[in-house]
C-alpha positions, -999 to +999 in steps of 0.1 A: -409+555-736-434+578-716-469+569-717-494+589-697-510+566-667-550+573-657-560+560-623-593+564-605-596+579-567-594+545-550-563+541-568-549+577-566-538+573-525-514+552-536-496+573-563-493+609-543-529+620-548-526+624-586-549+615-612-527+614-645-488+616-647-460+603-671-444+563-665-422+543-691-428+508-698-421+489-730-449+469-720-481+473-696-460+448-670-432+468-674-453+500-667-467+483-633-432+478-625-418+510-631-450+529-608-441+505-586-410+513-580-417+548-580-448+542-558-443+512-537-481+497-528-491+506-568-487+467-577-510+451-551-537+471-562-531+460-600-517+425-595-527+390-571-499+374-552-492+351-580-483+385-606-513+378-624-537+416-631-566+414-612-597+408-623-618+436-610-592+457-620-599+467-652-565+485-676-572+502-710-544+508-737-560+538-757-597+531-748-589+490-754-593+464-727-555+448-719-575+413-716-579+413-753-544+426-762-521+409-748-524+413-708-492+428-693-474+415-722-492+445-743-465+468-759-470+502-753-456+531-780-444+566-766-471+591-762-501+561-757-526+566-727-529+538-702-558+537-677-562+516-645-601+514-637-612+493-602-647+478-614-670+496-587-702+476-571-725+486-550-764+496-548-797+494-535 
């Protein structure tokens, strides 16, 4: 089922320069694996060593944090908008 995938510039290196394009996934884990495979280096920007998402990483299903869903075991629906978001720092 495609779901249209958001990233952010520090993120878009790794998927050919774009900023939005079409995945499948049943599921937001599924939907890491599928980039993944499609764009190797996508997952160890999302995920630690042990497969968990990373915690500055932040991934929205339709505006909603994954944390509070259901973490990669979210189910995702054909048409819904998933957005990876690196939590920025920085400052004076």
């Amino acid at each position: 089922m495609p779901v249209t995938v958001h990233v952010t510039s520090v993120i878009q290196q790794a998927v050919n320069g774009q900023r939005e394009f079409a995945a499948d996934g049943k599921t937001v884990g599924e939907l890491i694996d599928n980039i993944e495979r499609d764009y190797p280096g996508f997952a160890t920007r999302i995920m630690d060593e042990q497969g968990d998402l990373r915690r500055f990483v932040n991934i929205y299903l339709n505006d909603e944090d994954v944390r509070y869903l259901g973490g990669k075991d979210t189910p995702l629906s054909d048409g819904d908008s998933v957005s990876f978001l690196p939590a920025l720092a920085g400052g004076i």
